[in-house]
N, C-alpha and C positions, 0 to 999 in steps of 0.2 A: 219690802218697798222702802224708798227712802223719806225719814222724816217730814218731807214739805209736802207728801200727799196724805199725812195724818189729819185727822179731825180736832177739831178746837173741842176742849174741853176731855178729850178718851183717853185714858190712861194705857199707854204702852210698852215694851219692854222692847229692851235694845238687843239687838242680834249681831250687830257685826259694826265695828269701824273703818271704814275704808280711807284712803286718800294718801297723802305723801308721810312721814314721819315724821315732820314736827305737824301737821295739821292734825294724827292723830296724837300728839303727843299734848297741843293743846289743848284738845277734847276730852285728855285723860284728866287732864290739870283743871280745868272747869266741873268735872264728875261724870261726865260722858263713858262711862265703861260698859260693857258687852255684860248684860242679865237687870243691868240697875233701870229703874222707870222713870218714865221719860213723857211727860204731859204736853202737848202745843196750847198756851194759854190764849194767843192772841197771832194775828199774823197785820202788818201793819206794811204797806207795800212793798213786799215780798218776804222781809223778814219777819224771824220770827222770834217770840217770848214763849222760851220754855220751862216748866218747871223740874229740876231737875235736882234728887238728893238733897230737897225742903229750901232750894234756892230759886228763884225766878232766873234766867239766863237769857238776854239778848242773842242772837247769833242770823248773820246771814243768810239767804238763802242757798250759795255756793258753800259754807259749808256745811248747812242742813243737809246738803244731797247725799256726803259722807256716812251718813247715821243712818243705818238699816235698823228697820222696827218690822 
């Protein structure tokens, strides 16, 4: 399922990146990698703050939909 139907506060593990190759290239360069975890701390209208590889991370909801957990 993608990122934006996760629960605030679950800790999750990433299964897959999807999307064009710089938008996963972006996501690689922020920590977004396939095995690493992946927390939704807050969602604030639509986007969301996630915690990822001991950093907090802003990100939209168009590319949250990228990030299978």
């Amino acid at each position: 399922m993608p990122l934006t139907m996760a629960k605030a506060g679950e800790p999750n593990s990433i299964k897959k990146i999807g999307g064009k190759a710089e938008t996963r290239q972006y996501l690689e360069n922020l920590g977004f990698v396939a095995g690493s975890a992946v927390t939704v701390i807050s969602e604030i209208s639509g986007n969301l703050i996630v915690n990822v590889k001991e950093s907090r991370v802003a990100i939209s909801r168009d590319i949250a939909r990228n990030i299978m957990i």
